[in-house]
C-alpha positions, 0 to 999 in steps of 0.5 A: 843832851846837847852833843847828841843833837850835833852827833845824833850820839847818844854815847860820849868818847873818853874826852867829853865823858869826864867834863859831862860828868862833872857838870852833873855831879855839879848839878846834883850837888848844887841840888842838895846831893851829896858831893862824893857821887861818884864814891856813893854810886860808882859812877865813871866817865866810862859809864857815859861811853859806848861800852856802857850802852845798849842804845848809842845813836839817837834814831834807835834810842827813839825806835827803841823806846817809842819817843812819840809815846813816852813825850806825850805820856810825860809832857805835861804832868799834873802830880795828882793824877799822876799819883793815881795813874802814873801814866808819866811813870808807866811810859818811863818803865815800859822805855827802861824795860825796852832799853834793858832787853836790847842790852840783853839781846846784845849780851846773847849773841 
């Protein structure tokens, strides 16, 4: 979020992986979410790290993913047709997949 607009990051080190977590994990609960996350889904601060992505500069991610497509796939939704279509779901799945096979690509070499 916002320390990758400064960094062009997208992977925090240990010191701000802690705090950026916890203001999600505040978020969330604020939302209704269960306030034991971490227990729950085994989220670490060293999920947010480096180690933990395939992608760490914001250029790649975007290369990688196709953000022109995925922005105007998902910039505007209308539920009904994206029930029907999923064309904001689609572009989410194609990003997550093209996302996954670079970390597999890494783990193969």
């Amino acid at each position: 979020g916002q320390s990758s607009k400064d960094t062009t990051m997208l992977a925090l080190n240990e010191t701000l992986a802690k705090p950026c977590l916890s203001d999600v994990e505040q978020v969330l609960v604020s939302r209704g979410a269960n306030d034991n996350l971490r227990e729950i889904c085994r989220v670490r601060p060293s999920n947010l790290t480096q180690g933990s992505c395939p992608v760490i500069e914001v250029n790649e991610f975007e290369s990688t993913v196709d953000a022109t497509n995925l922005l105007a796939a998902c910039e505007k939704i209308d539920p009904v047709t994206e029930c029907c279509t999923q064309t904001c779901q689609n572009a989410i799945s194609e990003a997550a997949q093209k996302l996954a096979s670079k970390d597999e690509d890494l783990v193969n070499v």
